[in-house]
N, C-alpha and C positions, 0 to 999 in steps of 0.2 A: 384877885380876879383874873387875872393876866395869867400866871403863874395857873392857876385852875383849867383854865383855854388852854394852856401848853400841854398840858399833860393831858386834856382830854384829846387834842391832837395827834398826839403820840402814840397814848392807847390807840387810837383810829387806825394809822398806819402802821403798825404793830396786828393786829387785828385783821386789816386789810391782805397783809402778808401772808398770816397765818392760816387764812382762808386761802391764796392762793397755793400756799404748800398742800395742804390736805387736799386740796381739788387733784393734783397730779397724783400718777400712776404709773409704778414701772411695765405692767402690762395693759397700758391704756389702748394700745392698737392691735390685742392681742387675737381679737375675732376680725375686725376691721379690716387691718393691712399686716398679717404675719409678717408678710416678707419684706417692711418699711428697713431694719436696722441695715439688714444684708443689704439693700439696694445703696442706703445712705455709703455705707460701709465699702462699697465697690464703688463711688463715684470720687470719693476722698481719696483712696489708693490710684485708682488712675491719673487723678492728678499730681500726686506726689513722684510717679514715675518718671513726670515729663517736669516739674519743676519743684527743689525743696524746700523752697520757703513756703511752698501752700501749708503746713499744719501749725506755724508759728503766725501766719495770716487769719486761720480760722480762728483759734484761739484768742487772737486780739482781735478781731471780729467782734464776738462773744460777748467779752467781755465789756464793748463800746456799745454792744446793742444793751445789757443788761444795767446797765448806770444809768439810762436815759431814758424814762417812759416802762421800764421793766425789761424782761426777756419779749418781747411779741414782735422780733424780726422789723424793727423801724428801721433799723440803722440798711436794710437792703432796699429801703425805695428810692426812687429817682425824682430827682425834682421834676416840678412839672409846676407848667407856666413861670406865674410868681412867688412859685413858693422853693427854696432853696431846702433840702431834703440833707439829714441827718449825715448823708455819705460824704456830703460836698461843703460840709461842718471844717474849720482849719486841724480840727485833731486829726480829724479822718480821711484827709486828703492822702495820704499815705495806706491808707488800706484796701488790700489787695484782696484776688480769687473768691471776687462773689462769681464767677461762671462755676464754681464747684457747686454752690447752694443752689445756684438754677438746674445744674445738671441733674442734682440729684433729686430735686422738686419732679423735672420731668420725668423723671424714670420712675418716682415714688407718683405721680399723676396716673400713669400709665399703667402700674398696678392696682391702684385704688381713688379713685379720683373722686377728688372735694372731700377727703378724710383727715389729711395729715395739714399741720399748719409750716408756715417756711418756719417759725419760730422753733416748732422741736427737730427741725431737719438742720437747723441752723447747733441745737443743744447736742443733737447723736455729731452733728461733723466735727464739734468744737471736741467732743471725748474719744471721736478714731483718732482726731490728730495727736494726743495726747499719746494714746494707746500704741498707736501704728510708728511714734519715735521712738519706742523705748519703755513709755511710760507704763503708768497704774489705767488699767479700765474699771466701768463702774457701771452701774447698771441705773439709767436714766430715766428719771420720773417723766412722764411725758402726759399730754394733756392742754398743750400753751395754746391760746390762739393768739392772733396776729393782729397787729394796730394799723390803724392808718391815717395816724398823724406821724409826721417825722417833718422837725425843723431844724435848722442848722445850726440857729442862734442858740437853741438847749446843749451842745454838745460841749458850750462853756463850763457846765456843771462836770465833767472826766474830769478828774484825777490828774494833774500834770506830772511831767514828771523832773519839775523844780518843788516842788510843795515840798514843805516841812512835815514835820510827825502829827504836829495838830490839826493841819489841814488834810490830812491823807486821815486819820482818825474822824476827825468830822466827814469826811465825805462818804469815807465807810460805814459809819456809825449810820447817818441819815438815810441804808438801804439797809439797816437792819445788822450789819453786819461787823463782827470783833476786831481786837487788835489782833487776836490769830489767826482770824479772815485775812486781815488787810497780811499778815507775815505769809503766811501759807499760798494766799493767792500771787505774792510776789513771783513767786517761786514760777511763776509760768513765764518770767524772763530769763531763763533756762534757754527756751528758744527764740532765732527770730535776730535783727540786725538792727540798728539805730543812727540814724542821719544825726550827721553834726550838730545841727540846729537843736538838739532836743539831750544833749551835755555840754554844750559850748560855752554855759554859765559857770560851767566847772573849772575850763582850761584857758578861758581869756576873759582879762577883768574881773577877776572874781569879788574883790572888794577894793578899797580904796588905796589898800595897802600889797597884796596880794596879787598877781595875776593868776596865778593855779590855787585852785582850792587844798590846804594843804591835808586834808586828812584823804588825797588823793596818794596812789603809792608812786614816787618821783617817776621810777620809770615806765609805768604805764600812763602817767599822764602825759610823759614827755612823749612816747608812741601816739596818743592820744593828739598831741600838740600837731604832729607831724604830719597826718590824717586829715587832720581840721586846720590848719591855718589860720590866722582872726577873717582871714577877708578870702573865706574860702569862696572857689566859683565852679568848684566841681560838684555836678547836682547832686550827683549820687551818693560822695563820699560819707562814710561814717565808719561804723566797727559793730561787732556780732557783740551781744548782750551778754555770749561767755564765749569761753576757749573749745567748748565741745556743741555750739550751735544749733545745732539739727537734731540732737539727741536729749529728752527726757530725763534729768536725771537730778543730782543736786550740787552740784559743783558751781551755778549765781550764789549758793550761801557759802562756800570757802571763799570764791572770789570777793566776795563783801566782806567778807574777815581779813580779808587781803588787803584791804584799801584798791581796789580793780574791779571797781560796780559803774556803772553809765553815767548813772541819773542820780541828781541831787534827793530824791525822793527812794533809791535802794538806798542810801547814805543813811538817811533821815532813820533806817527802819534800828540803826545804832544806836539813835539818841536816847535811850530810854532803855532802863534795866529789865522792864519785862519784853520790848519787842529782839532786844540783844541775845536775851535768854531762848530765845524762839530761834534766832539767826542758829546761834551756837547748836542749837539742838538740832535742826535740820541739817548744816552743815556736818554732824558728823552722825545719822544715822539718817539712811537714803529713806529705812522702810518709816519711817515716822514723818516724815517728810510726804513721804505720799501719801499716808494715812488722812494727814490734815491735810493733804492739797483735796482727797477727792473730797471729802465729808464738805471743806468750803466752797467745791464747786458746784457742789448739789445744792446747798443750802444759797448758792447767788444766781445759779440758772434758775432755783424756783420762785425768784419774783418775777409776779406776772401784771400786765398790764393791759393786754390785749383782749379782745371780746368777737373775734372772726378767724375762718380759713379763707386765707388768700388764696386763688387757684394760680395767682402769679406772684411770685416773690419780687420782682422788681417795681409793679408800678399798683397804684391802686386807680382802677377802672371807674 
């Protein structure tokens, strides 16, 4: 009987999914708001002029808003009163340049107002960023609306990144999505920087015997050690996710063949002969590598969970 409930659950959200894929539309704002992409599309650029972590910010955005409650823009409200909001979550205390989302909300307001939701201004900013480093563009189903529930305490469900192969498979698997999901999507630590806090399990204490995790490569751990200290006090200090940062491209899966990846969970993506075979295959051809990044990006921007357009991305009125 049990067993019967599981799988009629599963169908459900399986089902619920599949409904929200089919609802999206790559010209869903096509009579509406023509000129939504362009406006998206110049508010991301201007920010990247003045600072370059904005499109490795948007992207990890993205992809916090879409793990928690679906894609419908939760992870951009503010808490308010007693209720502490998805932003202010300890994942997310790190994530930066929601004033690009707001910028481009008001200027997409301004051309069409009460048409567009922050959630697919939130999906076009997460694919210029991509686009505008180097990368593959793609042409965005659009269609989401917007939630207005965002709690801090759900942001425990993300994906850390100490988790093993099983737990990064279960937590992929539970939004519908593969183990070449979970490879392909790694792929977007390409860009973007990482605080000590969040490898430190790698390079001090690692097990009872161990202080450095040994399938670490000696001198990049010991770079790593030098950076991070055990009792480090410098807020900021960490390291870039690869050696080419700001640019798009595939060089996190050499460094991961490398022993020269962050997180105990690029490690994890080794353990097993089908996700290894994935590394290997992206690492050495770029255009397959983007193939599967965009195909898994469309298929994880389009769970949806929302049921309105915000006319403000930050607070719900």
């Amino acid at each position: 009987m049990a067993a019967a409930v599981g799988l009629v659950f599963a169908l459900l959200v399986i089902f619920q999914m599949s409904s929200s894929v089919s609802a999206l539309s790559s010209n869903y704002y096509e009579q509406t708001c023509p000129q939504l992409e362009s406006a998206v599309t110049h508010a991301v650029k201007k920010a990247m002029m003045n600072d370059k972590t904005v499109p490795a910010a948007l992207l990890r955005m993205q992809f916090h808003d879409c793990f928690i409650r679906g894609c419908d823009a939760s992870v951009l409200l503010a808490s308010k009163g007693k209720n502490k909001a998805e932003k202010d979550g300890p994942p997310n205390i790190s994530l930066h340049a929601f004033y690009v989302i707001d910028n481009a909300k008001k200027a997409v307001e301004a051309l069409c107002p009460g048409v567009v939701s922050c959630a697919d201004i939130l999906a076009l900013a997460a694919r210029d960023a991509v686009a505008l480093s180097g990368g593959p563009t793609w042409d965005v189903p659009k269609g989401r609306k917007d939630g207005r529930i965002s709690k801090a305490s759900e942001t425990r469900q993300l994906p850390a990144p100490t988790f093993n192969i099983s737990q990064l498979q279960q937590s992929f698997s539970q939004r519908g999505l593969s183990l070449k999901d979970l490879v392909a999507l790694s792929g977007g630590h390409t860009l973007g920087f990482s605080h000590c806090s969040s490898f430190q399990n790698r390079i001090h204490n690692f097990n009872a015997t161990l202080d450095v995790d040994p399938t670490l490569n000696p001198s990049f751990g010991s770079s790593l050690r030098s950076v991070c200290p055990a009792h480090n006090k410098v807020k900021n200090a960490g390291a870039t996710m690869d050696s080419s940062t700001t640019t798009f491209d595939n060089v996190y899966y050499k460094l991961l063949l490398q022993g020269k990846s962050l997180f105990s969970s690029d490690q994890a993506l080794l353990s097993t002969r089908k996700t290894k075979a994935l590394v290997s295959k992206f690492a050495s051809s770029h255009e397959m590598f983007e193939k599967a990044f965009v195909k898994s990006m469309i298929k994880m921007t389009s769970i949806s969970g929302g049921q309105e357009i915000r006319l403000d991305c930050k607070v719900v009125r």
